[in-house]
C-alpha positions as CSV (number, residue, x, y, z in Angstrom):
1,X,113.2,146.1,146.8
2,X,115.0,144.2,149.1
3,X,118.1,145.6,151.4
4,X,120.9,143.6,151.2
5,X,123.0,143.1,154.2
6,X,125.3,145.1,156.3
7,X,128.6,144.5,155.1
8,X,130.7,143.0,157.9
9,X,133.3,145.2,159.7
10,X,136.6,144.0,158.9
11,X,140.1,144.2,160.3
12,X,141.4,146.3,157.2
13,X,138.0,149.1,158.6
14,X,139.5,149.0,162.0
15,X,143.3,149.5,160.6
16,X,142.0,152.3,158.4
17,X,139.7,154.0,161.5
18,X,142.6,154.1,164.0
19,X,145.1,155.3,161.0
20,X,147.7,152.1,161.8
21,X,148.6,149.2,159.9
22,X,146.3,145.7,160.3
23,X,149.6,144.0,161.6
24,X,148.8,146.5,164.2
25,X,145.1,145.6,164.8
26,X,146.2,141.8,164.7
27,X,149.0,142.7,167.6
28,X,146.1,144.1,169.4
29,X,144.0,141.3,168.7
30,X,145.8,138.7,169.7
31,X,147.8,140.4,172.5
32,X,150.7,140.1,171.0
33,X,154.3,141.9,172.0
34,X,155.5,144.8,170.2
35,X,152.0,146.7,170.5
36,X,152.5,150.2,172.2
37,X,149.9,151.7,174.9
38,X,148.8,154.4,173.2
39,X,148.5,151.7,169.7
40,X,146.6,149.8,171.8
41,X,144.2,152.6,173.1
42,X,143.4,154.0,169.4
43,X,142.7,150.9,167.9
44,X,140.3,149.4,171.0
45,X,138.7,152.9,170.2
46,X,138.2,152.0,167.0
47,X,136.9,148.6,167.5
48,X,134.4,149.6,170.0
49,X,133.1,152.9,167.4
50,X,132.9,150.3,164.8
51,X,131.3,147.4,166.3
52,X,134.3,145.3,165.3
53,X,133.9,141.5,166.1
54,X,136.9,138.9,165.2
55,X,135.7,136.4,162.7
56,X,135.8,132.6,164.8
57,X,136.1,130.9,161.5
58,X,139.6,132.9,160.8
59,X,140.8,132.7,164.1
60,X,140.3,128.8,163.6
61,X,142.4,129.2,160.8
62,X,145.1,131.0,162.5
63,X,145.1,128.3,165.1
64,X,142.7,129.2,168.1
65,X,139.0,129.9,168.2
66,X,138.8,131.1,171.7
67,X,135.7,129.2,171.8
68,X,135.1,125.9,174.7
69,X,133.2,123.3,174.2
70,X,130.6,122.0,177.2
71,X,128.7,118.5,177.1
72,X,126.5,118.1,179.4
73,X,124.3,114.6,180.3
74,X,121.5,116.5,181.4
75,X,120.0,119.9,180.6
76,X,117.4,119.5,183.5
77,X,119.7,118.7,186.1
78,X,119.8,122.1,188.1
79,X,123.5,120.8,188.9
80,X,125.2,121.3,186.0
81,X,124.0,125.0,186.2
82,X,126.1,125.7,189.5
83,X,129.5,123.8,187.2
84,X,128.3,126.4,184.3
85,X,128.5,129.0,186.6
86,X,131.8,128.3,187.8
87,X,133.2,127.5,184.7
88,X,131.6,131.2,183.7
89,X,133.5,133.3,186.3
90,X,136.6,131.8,186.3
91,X,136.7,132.5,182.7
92,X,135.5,136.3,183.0
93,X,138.4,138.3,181.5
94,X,139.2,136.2,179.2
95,X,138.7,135.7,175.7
96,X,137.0,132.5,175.9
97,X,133.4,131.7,175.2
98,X,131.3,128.7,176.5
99,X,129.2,126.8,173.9
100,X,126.8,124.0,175.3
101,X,125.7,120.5,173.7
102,X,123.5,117.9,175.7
103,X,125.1,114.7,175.6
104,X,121.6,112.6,176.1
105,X,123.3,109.9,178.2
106,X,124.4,107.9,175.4
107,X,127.3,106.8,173.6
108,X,125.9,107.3,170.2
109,X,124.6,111.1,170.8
110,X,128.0,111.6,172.8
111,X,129.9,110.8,169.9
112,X,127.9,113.1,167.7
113,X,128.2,116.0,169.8
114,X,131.9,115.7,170.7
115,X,132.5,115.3,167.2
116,X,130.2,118.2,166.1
117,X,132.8,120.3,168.8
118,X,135.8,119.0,167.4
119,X,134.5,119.5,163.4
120,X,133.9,123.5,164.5
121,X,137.7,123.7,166.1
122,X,136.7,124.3,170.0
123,X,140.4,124.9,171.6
124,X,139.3,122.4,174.5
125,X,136.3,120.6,175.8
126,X,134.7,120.1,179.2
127,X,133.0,116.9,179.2
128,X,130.7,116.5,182.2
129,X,129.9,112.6,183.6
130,X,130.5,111.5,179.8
131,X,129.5,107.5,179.6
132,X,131.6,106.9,176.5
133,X,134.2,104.3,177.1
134,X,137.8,105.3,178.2
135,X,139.9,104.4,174.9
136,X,137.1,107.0,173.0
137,X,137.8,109.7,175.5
138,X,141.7,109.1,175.3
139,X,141.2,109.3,171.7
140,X,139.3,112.7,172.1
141,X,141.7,114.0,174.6
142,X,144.6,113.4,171.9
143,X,142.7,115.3,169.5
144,X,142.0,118.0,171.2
145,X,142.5,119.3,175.0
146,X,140.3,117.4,177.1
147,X,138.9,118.1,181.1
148,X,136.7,115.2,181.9
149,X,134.6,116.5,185.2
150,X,132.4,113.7,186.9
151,X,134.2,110.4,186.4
152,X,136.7,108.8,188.1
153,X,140.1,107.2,187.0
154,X,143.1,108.6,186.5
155,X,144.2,109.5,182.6
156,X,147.4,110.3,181.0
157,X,145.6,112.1,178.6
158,X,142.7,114.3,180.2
159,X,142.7,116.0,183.0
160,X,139.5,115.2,185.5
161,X,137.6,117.2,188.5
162,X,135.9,115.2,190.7
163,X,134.1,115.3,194.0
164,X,134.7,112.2,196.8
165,X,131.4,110.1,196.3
166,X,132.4,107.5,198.3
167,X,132.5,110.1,201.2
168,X,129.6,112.0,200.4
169,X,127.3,108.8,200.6
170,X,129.0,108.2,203.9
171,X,127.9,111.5,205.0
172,X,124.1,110.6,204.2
173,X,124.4,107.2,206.1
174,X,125.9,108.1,209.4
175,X,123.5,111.6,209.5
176,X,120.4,109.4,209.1
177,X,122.2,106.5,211.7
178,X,123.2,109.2,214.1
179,X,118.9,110.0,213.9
180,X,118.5,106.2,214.9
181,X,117.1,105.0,211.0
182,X,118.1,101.1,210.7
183,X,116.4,100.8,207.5
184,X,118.2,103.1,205.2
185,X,117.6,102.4,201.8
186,X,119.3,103.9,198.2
187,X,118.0,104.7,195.1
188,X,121.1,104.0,192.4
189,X,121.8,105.1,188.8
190,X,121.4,101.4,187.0
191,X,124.9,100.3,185.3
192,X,126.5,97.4,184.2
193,X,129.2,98.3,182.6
194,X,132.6,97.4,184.1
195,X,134.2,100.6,183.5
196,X,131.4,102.8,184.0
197,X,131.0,100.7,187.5
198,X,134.2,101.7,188.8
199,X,134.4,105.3,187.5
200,X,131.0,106.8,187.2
201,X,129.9,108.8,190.4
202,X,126.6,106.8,190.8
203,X,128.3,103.9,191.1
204,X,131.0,105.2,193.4
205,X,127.5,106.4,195.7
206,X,126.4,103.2,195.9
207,X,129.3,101.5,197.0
208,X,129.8,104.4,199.5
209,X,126.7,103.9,200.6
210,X,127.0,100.1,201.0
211,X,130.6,100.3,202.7
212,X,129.1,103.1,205.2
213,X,126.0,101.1,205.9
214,X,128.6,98.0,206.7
215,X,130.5,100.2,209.1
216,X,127.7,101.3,211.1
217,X,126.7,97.4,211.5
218,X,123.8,98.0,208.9
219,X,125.0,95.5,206.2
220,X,121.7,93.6,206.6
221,X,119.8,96.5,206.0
222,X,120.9,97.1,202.7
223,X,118.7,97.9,200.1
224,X,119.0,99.4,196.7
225,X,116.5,100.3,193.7
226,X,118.5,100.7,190.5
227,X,116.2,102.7,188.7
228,X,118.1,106.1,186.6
229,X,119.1,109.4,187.7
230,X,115.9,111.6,186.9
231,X,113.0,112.3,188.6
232,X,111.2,109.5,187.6
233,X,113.7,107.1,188.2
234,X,113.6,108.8,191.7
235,X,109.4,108.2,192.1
236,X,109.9,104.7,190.4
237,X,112.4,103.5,193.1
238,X,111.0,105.0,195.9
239,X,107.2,102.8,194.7
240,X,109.6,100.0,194.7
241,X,111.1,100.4,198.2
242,X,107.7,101.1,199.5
243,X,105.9,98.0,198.9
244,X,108.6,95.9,200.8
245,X,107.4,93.6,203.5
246,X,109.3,95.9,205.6
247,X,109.8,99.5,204.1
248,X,112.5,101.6,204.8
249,X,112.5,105.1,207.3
250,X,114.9,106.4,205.2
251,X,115.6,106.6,202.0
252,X,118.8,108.4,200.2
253,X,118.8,109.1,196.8
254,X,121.8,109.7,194.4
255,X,120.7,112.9,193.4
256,X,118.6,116.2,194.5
257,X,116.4,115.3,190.6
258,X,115.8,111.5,191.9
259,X,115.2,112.9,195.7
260,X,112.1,115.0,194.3
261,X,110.5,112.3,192.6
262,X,110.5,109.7,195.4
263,X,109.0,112.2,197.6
264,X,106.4,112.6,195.1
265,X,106.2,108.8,195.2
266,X,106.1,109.3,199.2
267,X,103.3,111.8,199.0
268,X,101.0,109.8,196.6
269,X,101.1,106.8,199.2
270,X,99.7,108.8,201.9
271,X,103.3,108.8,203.5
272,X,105.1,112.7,204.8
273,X,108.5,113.7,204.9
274,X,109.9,113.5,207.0
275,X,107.2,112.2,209.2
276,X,107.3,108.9,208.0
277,X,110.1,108.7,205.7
278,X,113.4,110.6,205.7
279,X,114.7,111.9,202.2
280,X,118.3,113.0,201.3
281,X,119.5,114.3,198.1
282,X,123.3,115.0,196.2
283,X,124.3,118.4,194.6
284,X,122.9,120.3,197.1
285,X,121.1,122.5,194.0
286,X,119.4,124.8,193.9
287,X,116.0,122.5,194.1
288,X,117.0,121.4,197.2
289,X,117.7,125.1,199.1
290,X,114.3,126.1,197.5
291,X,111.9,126.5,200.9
292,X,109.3,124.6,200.1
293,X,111.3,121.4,199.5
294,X,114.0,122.4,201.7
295,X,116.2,118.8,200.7
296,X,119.1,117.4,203.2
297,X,121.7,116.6,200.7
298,X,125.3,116.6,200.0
299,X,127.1,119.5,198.5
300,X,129.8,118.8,196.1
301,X,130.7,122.5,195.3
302,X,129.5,122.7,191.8
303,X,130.6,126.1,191.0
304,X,134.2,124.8,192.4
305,X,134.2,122.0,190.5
306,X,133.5,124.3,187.2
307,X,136.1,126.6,188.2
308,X,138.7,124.0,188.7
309,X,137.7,122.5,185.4
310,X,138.1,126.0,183.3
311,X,141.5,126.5,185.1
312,X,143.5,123.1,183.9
313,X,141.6,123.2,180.6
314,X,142.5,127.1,179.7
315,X,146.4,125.5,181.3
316,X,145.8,122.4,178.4
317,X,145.7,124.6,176.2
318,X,148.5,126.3,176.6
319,X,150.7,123.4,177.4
320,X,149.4,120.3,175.9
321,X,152.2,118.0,176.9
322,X,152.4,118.9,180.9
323,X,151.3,116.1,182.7
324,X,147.6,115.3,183.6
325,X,146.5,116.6,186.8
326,X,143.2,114.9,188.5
327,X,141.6,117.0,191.4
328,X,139.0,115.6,193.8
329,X,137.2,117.8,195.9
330,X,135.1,117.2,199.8
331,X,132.0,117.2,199.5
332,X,129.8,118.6,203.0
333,X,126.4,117.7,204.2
334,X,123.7,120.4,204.3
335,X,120.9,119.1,206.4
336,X,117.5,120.5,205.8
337,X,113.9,119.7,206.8
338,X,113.4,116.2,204.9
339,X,115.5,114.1,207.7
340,X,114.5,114.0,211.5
341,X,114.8,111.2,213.7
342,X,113.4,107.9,213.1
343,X,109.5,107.9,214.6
């Protein structure tokens, strides 16, 4: 004979336990004014001897969930762990939980998951590097309270976190000029969309790179493989920029993921690092600090950028209507074993 199910504790179980009303328990619940210490003290006892858990679906109905929403591009991307992170702890004491959806780096999947999180009432999302175009993420950010982190351009309706890219390729070109490399070359993120062009962070690299390159009297010496932001985009663009007439002493990718797989390109050609060819990274992840790879590369602050995120979406929430804020933060350069001077 089967067993059937334990029933679920409900909040009429916890009012009975603690011997007080369930306008009580939902006072205590929600925080609410008019709930005494020693009210609150018996029925957290109670809740704790009972294994009491709010139910999401009614707290939906009575207008909050506690519950946030996270798309992310890439699940492999070590980067997103350190926003996670930072999304985590400045959350800690709260009520809020952090649910995760990969985002696949397309418009059609992006849609499905943001839709997926608005269908199960999230209170707010957190949409990381999102390539959907700008009138679908107003749209979003109308429905529902909106932090876009990784993508430029100001909003009136989301709020955005995003690091300087512009400078942080800047910092890669004069630390690999200032070693005496000529021939610096860059592996992009390939786009050709005009909006994704001016506000994605790959783009923004690769025009930071280009402008930096100009200002240190390198603009013949530009060279660019558009390839994709993963690892084999990276070993795919660095095959390219190796069978130039002339190849590059340097090469800086757009990303720690797309730095590992051109020195795996680098490696299979006979070539060292930094020996022959100098490597720098982005993110500065955890990849990159890992000893055996030990990657120069710029550090946006992930966790930072997660923290700041959590903060004006939690502040959303609470006040849809206050105006948009949009914080950039400065990236540093972390310089590991993969760059030395030029031989």
């Amino acid at each position: 004979m089967e067993k059937s199910a334990p029933r679920r504790i409900t909040i009429v179980d916890v009012a009975r336990h603690a011997q007080v009303s369930t306008t009580a328990v939902s006072k205590v619940l929600r925080n609410a004014y008019g709930a005494s210490p020693a009210m609150r003290a018996k029925v957290q006892q109670s809740i704790a001897e009972l294994g009491y858990r709010p139910s999401a679906a009614a707290r939906g109905l009575r207008g909050q969930t506690y519950t946030i929403g996270v798309m992310l591009p890439d699940l492999r991307n070590l980067f997103f762990a350190d926003i996670l992170d930072g999304m985590t702890t400045q959350l800690a004491g709260t009520d809020y939980q952090v649910l995760l959806a990969p985002g696949c780096n397309g418009e059609k999947a992006e849609a499905r998951v943001i839709e997926a999180m608005i269908d199960r009432s999230m209170d707010g999302l957190v949409l990381i590097a999102p390539v959907s175009a700008k009138t679908r993420l107003n749209t979003v950010a109308r429905s529902v309270p909106t932090v876009v982190v990784g993508r430029h351009g100001p909003s009136a309706t989301y709020d955005t976190v995003t690091d300087d890219d512009v400078f942080g390729a800047a910092l890669v070109v004069d630390h690999l000029a200032d070693l005496g490399h000529r021939r610096i070359a860059h592996i992009e993120h390939n786009e050709t969309d005009p909006v994704r062009l001016a506000e994605m962070p790959n783009a923004q690299r690769a025009n930071g790179y280009r402008e930096a390159m100009r200002a240190r009297g390198l603009g013949d010496e530009i060279d660019i493989a558009s390839t994709s932001y993963t690892h084999e985009g990276g070993y795919l663009g660095a095959k390219a920029l190796l069978t130039r007439p002339v190849r590059p002493t340097a090469i800086f990718a757009g990303a720690d993921v797309v730095a590992l797989g051109a020195m795996e390109a680098i490696a299979e050609a006979g070539l060292s690092v930094p020996g022959d060819i100098s490597v720098a990274g982005y993110d500065n992840s955890a990849l990159a600090a890992f000893g055996p790879v030990s990657l120069t590369s710029v550090d946006q602050d992930g966790r930072q950028m997660g923290a700041n995120a959590a903060r004006l979406l939690v502040e959303r929430i609470a006040e849809r209507d206050r105006r948009t804020a949009h914080v950039k933060l400065t990236p540093t350069l972390v310089v590991r074993r993969t760059t030395a001077a030029v031989a």
